[in-house]
N, CA, C and O atoms as a Tripos MOL2 file, in Angstrom:
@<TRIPOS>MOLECULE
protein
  304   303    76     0     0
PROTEIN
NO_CHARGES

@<TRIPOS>ATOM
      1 N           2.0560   27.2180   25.4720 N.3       1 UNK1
      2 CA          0.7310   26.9290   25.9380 C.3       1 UNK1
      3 C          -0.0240   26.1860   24.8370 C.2       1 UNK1
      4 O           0.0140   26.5580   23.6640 O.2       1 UNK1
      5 N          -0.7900   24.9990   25.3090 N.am      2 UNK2
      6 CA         -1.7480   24.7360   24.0940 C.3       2 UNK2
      7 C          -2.7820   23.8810   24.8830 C.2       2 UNK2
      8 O          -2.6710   23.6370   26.0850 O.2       2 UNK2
      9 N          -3.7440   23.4730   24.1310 N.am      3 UNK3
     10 CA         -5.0030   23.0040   24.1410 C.3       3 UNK3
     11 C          -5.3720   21.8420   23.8360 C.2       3 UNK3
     12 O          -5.6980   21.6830   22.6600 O.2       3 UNK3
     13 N          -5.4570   20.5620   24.8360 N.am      4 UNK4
     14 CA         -5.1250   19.2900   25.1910 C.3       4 UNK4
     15 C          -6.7220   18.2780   25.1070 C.2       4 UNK4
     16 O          -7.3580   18.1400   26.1510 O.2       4 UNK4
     17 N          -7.2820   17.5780   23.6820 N.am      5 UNK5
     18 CA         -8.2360   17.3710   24.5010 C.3       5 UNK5
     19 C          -8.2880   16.0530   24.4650 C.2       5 UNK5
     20 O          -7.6500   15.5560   23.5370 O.2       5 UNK5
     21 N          -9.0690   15.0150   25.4680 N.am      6 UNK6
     22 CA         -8.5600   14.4490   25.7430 C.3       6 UNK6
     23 C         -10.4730   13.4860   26.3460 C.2       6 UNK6
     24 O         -11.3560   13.9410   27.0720 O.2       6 UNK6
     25 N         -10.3950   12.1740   25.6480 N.am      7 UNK7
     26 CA        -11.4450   11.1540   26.3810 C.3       7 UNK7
     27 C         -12.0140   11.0520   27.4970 C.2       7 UNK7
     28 O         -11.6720   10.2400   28.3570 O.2       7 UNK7
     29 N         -12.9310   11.8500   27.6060 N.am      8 UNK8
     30 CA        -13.8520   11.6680   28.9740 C.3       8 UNK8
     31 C         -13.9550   10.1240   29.7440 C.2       8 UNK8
     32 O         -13.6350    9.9590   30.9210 O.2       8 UNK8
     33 N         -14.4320    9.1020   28.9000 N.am      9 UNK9
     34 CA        -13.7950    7.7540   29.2230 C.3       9 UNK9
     35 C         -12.6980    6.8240   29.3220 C.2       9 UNK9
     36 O         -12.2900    6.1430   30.2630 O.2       9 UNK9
     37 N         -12.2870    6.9680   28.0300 N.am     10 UNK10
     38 CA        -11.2760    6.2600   27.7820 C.3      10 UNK10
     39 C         -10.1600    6.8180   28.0680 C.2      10 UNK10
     40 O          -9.2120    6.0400   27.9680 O.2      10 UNK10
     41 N          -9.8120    8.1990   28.4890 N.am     11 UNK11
     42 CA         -8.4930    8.8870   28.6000 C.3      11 UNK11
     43 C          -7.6970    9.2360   27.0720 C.2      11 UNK11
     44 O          -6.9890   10.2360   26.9560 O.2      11 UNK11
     45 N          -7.9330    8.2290   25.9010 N.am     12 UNK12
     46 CA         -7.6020    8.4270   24.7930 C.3      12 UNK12
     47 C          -7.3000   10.1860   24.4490 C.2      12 UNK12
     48 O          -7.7810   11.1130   25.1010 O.2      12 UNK12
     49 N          -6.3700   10.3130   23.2440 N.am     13 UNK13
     50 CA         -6.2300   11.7740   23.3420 C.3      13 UNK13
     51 C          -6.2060   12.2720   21.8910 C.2      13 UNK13
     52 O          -5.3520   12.0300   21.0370 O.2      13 UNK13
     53 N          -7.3740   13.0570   21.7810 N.am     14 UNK14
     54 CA         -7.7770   13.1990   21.1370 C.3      14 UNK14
     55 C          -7.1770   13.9890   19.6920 C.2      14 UNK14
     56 O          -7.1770   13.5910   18.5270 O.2      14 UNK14
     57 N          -6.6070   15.4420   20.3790 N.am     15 UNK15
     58 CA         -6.1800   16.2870   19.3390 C.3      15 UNK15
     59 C          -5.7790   17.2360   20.3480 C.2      15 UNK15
     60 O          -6.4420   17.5650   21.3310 O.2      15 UNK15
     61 N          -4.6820   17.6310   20.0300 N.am     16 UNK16
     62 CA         -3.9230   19.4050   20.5030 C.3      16 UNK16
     63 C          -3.8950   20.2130   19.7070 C.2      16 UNK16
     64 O          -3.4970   20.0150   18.5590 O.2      16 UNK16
     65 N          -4.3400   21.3730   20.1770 N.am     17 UNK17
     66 CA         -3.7710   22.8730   19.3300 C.3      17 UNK17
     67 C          -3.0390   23.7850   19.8080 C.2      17 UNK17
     68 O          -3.3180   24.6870   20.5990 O.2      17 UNK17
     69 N          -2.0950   23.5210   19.3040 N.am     18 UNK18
     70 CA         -0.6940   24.2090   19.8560 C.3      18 UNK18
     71 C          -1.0040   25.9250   20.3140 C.2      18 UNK18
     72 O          -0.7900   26.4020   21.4290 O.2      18 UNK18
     73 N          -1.5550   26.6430   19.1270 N.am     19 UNK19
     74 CA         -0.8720   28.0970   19.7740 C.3      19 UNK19
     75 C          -3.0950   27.6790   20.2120 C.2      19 UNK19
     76 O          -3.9900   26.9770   19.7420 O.2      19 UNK19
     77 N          -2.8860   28.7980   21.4770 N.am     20 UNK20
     78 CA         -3.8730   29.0050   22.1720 C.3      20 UNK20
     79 C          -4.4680   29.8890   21.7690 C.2      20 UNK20
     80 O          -5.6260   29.5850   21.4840 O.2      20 UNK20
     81 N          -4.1410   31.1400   21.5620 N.am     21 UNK21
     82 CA         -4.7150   32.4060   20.8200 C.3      21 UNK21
     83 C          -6.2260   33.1240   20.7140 C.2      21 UNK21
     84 O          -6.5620   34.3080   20.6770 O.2      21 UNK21
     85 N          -6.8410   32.1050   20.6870 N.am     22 UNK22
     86 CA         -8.0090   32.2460   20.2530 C.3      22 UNK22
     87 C          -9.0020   32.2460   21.2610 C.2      22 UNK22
     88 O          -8.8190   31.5080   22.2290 O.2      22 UNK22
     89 N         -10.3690   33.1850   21.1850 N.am     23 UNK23
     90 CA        -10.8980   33.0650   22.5500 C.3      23 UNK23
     91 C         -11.9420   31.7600   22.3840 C.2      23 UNK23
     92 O         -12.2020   30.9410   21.5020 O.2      23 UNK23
     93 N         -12.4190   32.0710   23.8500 N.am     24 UNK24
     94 CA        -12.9670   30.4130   24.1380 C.3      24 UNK24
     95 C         -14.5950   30.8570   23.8870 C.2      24 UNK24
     96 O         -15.4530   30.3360   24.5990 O.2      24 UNK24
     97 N         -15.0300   31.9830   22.6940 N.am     25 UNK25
     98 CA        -16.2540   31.8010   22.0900 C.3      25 UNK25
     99 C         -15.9210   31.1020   20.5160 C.2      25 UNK25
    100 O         -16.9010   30.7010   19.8880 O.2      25 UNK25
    101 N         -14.8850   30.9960   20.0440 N.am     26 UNK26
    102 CA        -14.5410   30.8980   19.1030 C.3      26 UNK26
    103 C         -14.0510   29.2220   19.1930 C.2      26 UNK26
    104 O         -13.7350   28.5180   18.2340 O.2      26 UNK26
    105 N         -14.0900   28.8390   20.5950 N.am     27 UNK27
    106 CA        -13.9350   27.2670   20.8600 C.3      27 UNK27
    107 C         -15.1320   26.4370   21.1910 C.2      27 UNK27
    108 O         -15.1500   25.2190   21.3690 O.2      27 UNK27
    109 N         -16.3290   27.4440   21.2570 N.am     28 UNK28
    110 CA        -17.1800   26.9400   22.0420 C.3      28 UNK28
    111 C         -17.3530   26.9480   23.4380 C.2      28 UNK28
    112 O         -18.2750   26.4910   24.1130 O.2      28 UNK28
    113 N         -16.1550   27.6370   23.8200 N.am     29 UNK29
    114 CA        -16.6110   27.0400   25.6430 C.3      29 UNK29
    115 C         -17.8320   28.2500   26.2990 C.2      29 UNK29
    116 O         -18.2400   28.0830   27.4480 O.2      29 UNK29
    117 N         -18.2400   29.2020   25.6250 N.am     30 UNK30
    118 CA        -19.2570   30.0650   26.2350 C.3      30 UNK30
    119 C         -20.3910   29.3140   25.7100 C.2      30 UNK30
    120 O         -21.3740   30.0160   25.9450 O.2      30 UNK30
    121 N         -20.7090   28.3880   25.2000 N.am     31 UNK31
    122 CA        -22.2840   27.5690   25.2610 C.3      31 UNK31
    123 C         -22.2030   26.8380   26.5190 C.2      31 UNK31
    124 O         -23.2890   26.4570   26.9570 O.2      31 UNK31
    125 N         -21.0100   26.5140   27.3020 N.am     32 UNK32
    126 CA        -20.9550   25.2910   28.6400 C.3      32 UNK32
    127 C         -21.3550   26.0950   29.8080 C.2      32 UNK32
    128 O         -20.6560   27.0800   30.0430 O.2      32 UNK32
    129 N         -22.5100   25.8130   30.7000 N.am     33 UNK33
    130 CA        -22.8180   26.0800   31.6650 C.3      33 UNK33
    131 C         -21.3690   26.1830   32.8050 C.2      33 UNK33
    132 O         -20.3370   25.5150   32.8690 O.2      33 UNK33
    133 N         -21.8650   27.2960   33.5730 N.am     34 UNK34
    134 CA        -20.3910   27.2280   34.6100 C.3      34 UNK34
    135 C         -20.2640   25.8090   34.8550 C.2      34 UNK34
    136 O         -19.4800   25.2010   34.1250 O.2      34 UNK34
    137 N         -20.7900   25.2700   35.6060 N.am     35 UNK35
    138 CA        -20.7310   23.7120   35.9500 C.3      35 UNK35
    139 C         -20.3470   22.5900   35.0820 C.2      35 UNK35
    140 O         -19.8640   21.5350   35.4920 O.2      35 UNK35
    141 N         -20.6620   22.9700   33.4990 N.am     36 UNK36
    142 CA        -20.1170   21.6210   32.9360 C.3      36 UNK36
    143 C         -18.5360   22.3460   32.3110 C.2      36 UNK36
    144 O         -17.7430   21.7140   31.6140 O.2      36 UNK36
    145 N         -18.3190   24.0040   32.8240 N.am     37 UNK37
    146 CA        -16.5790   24.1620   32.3190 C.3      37 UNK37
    147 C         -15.6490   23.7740   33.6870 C.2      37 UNK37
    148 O         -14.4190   23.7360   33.6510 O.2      37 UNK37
    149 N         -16.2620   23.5620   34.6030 N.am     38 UNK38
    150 CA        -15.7500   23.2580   35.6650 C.3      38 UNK38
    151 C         -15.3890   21.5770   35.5080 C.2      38 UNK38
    152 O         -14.3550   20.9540   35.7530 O.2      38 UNK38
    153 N         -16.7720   21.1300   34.9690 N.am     39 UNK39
    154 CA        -16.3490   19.7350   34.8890 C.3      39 UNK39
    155 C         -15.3320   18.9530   33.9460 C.2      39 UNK39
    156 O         -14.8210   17.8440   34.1030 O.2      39 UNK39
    157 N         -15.1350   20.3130   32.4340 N.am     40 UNK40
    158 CA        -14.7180   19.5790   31.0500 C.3      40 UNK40
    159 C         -13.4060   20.1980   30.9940 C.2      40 UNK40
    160 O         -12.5410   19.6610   30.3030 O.2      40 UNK40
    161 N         -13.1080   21.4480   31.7490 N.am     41 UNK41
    162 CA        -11.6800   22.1650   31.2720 C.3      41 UNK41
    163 C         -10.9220   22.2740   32.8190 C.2      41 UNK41
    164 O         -11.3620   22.4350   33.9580 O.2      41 UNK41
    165 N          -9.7390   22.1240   32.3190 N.am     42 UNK42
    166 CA         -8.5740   22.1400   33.6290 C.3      42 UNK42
    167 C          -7.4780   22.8070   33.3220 C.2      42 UNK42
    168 O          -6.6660   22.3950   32.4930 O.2      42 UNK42
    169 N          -7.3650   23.8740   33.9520 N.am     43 UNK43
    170 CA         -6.0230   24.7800   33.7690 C.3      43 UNK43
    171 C          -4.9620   24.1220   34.4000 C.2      43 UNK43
    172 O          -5.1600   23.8670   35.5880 O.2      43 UNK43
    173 N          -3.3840   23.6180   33.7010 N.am     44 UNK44
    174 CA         -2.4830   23.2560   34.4180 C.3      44 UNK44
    175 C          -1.1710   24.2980   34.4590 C.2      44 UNK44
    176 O          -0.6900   24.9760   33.5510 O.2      44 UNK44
    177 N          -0.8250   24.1790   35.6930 N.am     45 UNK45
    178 CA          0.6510   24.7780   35.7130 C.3      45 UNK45
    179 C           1.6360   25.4720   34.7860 C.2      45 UNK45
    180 O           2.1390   26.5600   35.0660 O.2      45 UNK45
    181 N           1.8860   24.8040   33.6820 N.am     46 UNK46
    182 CA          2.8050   25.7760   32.4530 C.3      46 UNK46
    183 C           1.3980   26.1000   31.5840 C.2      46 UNK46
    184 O           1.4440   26.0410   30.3550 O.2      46 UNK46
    185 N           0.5320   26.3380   32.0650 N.am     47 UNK47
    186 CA         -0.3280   27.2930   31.0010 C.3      47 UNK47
    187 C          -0.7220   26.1570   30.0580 C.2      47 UNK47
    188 O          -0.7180   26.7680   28.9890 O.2      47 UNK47
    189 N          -0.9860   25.1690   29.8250 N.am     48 UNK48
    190 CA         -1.5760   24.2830   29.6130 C.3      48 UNK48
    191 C          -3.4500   24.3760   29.3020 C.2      48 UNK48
    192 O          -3.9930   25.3610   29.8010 O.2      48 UNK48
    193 N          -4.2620   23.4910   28.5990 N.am     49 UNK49
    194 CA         -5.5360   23.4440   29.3720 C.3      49 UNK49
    195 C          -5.7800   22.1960   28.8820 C.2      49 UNK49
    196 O          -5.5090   21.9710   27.7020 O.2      49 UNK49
    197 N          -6.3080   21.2240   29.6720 N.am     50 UNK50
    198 CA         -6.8250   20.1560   28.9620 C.3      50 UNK50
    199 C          -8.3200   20.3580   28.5700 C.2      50 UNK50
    200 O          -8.8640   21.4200   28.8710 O.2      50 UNK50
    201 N          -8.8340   19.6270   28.0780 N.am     51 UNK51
    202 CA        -10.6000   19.5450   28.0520 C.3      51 UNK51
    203 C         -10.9420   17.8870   27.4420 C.2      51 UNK51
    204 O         -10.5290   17.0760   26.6130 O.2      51 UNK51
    205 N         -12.0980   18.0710   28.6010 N.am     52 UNK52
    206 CA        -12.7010   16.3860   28.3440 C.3      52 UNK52
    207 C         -13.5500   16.2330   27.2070 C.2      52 UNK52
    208 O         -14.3630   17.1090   26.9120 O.2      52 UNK52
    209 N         -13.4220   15.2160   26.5670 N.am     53 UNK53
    210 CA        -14.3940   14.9840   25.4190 C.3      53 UNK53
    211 C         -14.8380   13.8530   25.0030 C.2      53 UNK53
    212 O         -14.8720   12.9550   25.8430 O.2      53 UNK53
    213 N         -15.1080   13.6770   24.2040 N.am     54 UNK54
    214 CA        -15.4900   12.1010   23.6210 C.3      54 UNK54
    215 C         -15.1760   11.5050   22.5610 C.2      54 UNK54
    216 O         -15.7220   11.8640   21.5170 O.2      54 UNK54
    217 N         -14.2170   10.4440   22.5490 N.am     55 UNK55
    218 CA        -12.9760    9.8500   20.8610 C.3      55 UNK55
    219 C         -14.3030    9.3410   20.4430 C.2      55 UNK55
    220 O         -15.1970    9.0370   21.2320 O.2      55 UNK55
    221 N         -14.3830    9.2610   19.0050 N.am     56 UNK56
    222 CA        -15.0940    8.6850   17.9180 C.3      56 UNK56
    223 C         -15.3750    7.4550   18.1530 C.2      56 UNK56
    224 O         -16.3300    7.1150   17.4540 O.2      56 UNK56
    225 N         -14.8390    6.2890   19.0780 N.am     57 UNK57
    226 CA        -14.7580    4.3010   19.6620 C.3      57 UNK57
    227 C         -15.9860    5.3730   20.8690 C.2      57 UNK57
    228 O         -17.1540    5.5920   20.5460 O.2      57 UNK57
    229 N         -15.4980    5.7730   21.9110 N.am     58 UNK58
    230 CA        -16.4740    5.4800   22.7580 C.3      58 UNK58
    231 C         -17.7040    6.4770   22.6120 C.2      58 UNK58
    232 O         -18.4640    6.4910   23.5810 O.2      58 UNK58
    233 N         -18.0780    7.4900   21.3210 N.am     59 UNK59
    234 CA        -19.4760    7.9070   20.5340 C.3      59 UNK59
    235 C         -20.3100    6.3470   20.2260 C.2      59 UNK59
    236 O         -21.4250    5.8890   20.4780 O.2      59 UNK59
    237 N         -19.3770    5.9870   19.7130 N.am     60 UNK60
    238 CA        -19.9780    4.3950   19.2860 C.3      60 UNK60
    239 C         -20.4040    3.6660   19.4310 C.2      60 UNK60
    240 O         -21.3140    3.0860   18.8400 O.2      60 UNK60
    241 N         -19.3410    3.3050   21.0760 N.am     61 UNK61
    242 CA        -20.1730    2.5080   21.8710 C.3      61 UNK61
    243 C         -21.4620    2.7420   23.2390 C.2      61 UNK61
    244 O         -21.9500    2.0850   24.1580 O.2      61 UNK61
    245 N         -21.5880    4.2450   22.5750 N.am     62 UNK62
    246 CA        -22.7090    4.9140   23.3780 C.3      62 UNK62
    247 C         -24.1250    4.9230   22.8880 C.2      62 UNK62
    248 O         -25.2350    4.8460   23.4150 O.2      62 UNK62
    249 N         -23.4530    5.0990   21.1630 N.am     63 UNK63
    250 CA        -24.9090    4.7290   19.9820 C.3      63 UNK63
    251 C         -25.2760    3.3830   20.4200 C.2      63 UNK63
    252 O         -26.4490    3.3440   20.7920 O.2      63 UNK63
    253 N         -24.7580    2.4470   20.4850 N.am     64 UNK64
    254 CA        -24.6840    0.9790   20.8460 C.3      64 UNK64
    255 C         -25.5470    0.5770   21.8750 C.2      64 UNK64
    256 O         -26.4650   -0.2400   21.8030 O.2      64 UNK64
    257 N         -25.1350    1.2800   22.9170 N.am     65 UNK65
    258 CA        -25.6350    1.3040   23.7820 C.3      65 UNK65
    259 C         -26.2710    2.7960   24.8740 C.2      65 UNK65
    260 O         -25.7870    3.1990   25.9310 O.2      65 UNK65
    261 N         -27.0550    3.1370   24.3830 N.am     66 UNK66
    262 CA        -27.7300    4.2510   25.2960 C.3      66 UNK66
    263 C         -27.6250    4.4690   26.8560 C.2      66 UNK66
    264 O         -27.3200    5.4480   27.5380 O.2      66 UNK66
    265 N         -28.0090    3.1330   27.1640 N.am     67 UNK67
    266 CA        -28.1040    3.4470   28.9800 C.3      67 UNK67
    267 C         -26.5910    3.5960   29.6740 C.2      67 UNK67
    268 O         -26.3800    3.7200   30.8800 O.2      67 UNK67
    269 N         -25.7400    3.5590   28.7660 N.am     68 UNK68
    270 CA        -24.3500    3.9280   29.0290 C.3      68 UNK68
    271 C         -24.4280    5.0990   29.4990 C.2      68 UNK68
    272 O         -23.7900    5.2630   30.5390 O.2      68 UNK68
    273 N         -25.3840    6.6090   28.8210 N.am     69 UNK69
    274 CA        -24.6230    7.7430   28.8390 C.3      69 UNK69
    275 C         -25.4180    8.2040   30.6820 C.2      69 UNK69
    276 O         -25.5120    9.3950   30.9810 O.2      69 UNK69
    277 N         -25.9020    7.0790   31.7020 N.am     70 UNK70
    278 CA        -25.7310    7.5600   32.7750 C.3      70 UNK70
    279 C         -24.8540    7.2460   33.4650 C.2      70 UNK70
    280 O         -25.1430    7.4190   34.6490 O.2      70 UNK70
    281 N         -23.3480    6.6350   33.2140 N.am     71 UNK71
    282 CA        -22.4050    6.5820   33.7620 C.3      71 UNK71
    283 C         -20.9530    7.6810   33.4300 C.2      71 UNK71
    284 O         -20.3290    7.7110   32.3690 O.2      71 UNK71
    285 N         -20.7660    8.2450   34.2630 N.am     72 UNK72
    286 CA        -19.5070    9.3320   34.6640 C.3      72 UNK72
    287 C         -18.6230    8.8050   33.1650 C.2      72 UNK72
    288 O         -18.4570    9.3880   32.0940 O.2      72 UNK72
    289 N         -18.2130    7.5790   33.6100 N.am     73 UNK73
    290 CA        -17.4830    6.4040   32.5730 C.3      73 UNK73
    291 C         -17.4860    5.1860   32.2200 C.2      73 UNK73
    292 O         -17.3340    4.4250   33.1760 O.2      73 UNK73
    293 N         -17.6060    4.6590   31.1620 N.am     74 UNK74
    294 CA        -18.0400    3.0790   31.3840 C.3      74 UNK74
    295 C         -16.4610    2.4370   30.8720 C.2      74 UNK74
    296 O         -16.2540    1.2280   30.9790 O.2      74 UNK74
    297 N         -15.7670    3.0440   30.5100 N.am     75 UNK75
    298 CA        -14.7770    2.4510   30.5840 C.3      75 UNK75
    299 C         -13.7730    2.4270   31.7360 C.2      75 UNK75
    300 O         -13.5190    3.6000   32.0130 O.2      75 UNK75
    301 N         -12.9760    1.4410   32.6620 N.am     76 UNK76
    302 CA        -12.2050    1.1990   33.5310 C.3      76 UNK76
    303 C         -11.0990    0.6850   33.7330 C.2      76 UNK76
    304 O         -10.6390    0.6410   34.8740 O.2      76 UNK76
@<TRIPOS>BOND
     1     1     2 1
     2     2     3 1
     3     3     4 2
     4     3     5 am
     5     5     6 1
     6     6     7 1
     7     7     8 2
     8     7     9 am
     9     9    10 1
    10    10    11 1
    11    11    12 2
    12    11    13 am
    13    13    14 1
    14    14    15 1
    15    15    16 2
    16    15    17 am
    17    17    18 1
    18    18    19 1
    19    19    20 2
    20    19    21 am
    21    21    22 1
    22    22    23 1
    23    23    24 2
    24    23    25 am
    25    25    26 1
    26    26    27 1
    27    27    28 2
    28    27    29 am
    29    29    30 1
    30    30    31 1
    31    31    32 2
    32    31    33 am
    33    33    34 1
    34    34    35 1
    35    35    36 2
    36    35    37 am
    37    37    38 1
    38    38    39 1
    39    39    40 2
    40    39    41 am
    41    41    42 1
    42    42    43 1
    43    43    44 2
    44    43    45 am
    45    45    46 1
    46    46    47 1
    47    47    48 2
    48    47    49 am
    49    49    50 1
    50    50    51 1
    51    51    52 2
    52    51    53 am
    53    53    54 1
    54    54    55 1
    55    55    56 2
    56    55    57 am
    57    57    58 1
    58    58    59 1
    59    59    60 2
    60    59    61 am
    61    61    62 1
    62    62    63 1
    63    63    64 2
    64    63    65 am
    65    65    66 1
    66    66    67 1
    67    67    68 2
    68    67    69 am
    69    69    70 1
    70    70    71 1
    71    71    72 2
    72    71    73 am
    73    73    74 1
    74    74    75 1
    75    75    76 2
    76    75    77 am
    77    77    78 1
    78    78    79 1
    79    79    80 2
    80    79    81 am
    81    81    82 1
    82    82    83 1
    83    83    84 2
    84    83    85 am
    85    85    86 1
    86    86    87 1
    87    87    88 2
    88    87    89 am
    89    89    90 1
    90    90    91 1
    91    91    92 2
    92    91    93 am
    93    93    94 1
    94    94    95 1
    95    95    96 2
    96    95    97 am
    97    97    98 1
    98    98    99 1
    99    99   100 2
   100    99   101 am
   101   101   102 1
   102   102   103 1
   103   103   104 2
   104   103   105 am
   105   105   106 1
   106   106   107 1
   107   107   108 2
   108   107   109 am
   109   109   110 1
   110   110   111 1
   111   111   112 2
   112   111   113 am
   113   113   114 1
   114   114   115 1
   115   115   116 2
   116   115   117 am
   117   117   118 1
   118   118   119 1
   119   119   120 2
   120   119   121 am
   121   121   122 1
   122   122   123 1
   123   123   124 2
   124   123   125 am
   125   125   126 1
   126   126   127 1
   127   127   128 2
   128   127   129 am
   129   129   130 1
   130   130   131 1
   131   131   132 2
   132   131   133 am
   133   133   134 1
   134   134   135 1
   135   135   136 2
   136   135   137 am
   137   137   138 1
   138   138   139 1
   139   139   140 2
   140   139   141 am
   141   141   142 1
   142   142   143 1
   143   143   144 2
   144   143   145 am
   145   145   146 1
   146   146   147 1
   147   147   148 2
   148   147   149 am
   149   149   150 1
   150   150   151 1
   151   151   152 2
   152   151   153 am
   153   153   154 1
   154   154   155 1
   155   155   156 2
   156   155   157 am
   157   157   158 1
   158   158   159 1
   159   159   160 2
   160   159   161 am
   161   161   162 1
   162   162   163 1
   163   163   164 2
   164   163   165 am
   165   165   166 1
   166   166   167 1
   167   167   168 2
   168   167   169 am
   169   169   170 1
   170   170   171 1
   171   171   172 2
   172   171   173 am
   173   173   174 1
   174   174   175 1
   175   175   176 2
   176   175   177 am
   177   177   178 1
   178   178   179 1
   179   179   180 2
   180   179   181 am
   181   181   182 1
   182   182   183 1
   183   183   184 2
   184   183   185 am
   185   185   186 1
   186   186   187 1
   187   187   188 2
   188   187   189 am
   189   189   190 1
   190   190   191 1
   191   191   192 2
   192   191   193 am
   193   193   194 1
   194   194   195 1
   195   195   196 2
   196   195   197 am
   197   197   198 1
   198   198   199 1
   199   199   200 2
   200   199   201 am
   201   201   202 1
   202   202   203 1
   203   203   204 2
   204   203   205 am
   205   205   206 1
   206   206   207 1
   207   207   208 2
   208   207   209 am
   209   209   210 1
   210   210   211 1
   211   211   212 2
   212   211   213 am
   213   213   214 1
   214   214   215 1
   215   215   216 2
   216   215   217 am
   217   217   218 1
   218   218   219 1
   219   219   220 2
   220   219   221 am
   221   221   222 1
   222   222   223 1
   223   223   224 2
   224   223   225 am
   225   225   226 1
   226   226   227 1
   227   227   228 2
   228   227   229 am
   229   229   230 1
   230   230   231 1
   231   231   232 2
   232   231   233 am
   233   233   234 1
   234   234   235 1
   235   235   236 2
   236   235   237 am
   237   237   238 1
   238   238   239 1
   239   239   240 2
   240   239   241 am
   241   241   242 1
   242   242   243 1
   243   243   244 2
   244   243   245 am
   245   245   246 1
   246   246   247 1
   247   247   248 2
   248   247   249 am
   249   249   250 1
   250   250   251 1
   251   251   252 2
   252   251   253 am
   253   253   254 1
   254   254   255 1
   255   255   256 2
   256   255   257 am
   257   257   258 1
   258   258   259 1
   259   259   260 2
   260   259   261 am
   261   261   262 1
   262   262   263 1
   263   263   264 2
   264   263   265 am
   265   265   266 1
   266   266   267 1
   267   267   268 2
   268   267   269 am
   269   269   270 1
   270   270   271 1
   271   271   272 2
   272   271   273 am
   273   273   274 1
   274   274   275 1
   275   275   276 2
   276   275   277 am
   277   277   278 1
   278   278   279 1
   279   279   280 2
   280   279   281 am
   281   281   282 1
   282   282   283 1
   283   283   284 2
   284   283   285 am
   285   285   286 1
   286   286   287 1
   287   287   288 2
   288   287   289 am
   289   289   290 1
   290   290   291 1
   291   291   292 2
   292   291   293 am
   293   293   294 1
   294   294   295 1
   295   295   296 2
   296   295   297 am
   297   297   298 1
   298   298   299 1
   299   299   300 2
   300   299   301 am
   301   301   302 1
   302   302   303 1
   303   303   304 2
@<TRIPOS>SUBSTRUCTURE
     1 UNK1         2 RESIDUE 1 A UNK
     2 UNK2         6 RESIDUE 1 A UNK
     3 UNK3        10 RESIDUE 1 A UNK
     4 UNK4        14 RESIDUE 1 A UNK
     5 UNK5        18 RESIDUE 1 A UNK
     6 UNK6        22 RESIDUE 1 A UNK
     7 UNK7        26 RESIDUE 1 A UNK
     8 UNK8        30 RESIDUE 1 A UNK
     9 UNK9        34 RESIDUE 1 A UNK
    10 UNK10       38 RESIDUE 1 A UNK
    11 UNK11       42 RESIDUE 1 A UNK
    12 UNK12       46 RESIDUE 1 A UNK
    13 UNK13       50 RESIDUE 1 A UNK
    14 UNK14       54 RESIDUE 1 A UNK
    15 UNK15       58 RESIDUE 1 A UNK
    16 UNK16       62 RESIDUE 1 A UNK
    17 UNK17       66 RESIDUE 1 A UNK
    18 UNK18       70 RESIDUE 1 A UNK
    19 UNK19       74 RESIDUE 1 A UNK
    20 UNK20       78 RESIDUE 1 A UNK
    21 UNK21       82 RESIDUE 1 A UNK
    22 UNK22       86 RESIDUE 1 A UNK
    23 UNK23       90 RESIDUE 1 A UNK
    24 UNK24       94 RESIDUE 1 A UNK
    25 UNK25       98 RESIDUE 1 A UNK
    26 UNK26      102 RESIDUE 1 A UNK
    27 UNK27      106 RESIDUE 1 A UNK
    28 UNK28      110 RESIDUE 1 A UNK
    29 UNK29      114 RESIDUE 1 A UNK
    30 UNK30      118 RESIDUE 1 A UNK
    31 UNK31      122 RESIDUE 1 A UNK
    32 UNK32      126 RESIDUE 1 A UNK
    33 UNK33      130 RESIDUE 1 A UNK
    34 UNK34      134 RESIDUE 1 A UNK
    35 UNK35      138 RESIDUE 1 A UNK
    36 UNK36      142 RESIDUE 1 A UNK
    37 UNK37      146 RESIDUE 1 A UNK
    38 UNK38      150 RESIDUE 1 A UNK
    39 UNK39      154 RESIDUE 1 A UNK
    40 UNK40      158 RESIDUE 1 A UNK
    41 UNK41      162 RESIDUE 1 A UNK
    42 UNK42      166 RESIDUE 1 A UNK
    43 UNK43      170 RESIDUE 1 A UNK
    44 UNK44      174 RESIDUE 1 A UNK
    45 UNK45      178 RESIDUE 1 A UNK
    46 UNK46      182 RESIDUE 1 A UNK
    47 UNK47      186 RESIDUE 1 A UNK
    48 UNK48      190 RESIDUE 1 A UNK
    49 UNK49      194 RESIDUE 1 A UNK
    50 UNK50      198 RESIDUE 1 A UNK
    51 UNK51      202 RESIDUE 1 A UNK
    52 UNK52      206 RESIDUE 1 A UNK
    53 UNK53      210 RESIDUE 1 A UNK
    54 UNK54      214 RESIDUE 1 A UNK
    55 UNK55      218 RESIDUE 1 A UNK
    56 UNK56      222 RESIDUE 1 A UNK
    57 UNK57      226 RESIDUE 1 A UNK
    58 UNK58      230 RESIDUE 1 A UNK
    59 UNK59      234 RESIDUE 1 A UNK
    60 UNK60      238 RESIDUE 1 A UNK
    61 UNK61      242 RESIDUE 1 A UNK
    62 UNK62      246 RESIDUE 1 A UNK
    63 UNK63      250 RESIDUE 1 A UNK
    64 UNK64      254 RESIDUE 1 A UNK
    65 UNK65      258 RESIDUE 1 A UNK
    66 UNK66      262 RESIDUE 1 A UNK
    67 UNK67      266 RESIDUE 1 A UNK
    68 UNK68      270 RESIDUE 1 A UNK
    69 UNK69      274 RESIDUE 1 A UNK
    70 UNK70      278 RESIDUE 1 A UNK
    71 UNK71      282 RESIDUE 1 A UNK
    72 UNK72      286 RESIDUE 1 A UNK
    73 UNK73      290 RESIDUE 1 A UNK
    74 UNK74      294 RESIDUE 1 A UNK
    75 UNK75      298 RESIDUE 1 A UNK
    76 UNK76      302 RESIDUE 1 A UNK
């Protein structure tokens, strides 16, 4: 099992952590409203989890540009 995370835009991938172990206050995921863990984490099949995030290129091109952050994704 491990912990997959992975570009909200770009799909880019970010970083894995292999052993899982650890609870998800200690990851942060108890600050995420039900609705945005619904939106950012995905349990897969072999025990897997991915989670959506944001690579360091598209932080950048969000500083860059602001009115970006009302799109889902601006990359396509």
């Amino acid at each position: 099992m491990a912990l997959h995370y992975y570009c909200r835009h770009c799909g880019a991938r970010v970083g894995t952590i292999e052993q899982v172990s650890v609870y998800s206050e200690k990851l942060g995921f108890h600050h995420l409203t039900e609705e945005e863990r619904l939106d950012m984490i995905s349990y897969k099949p072999n025990g897997d989890i991915h989670v959506k995030t944001i690579c360091e290129d598209c932080q950048e091109a969000l500083a860059r540009n602001p009115e970006w952050h009302q799109y889902e994704k601006f990359i396509h």
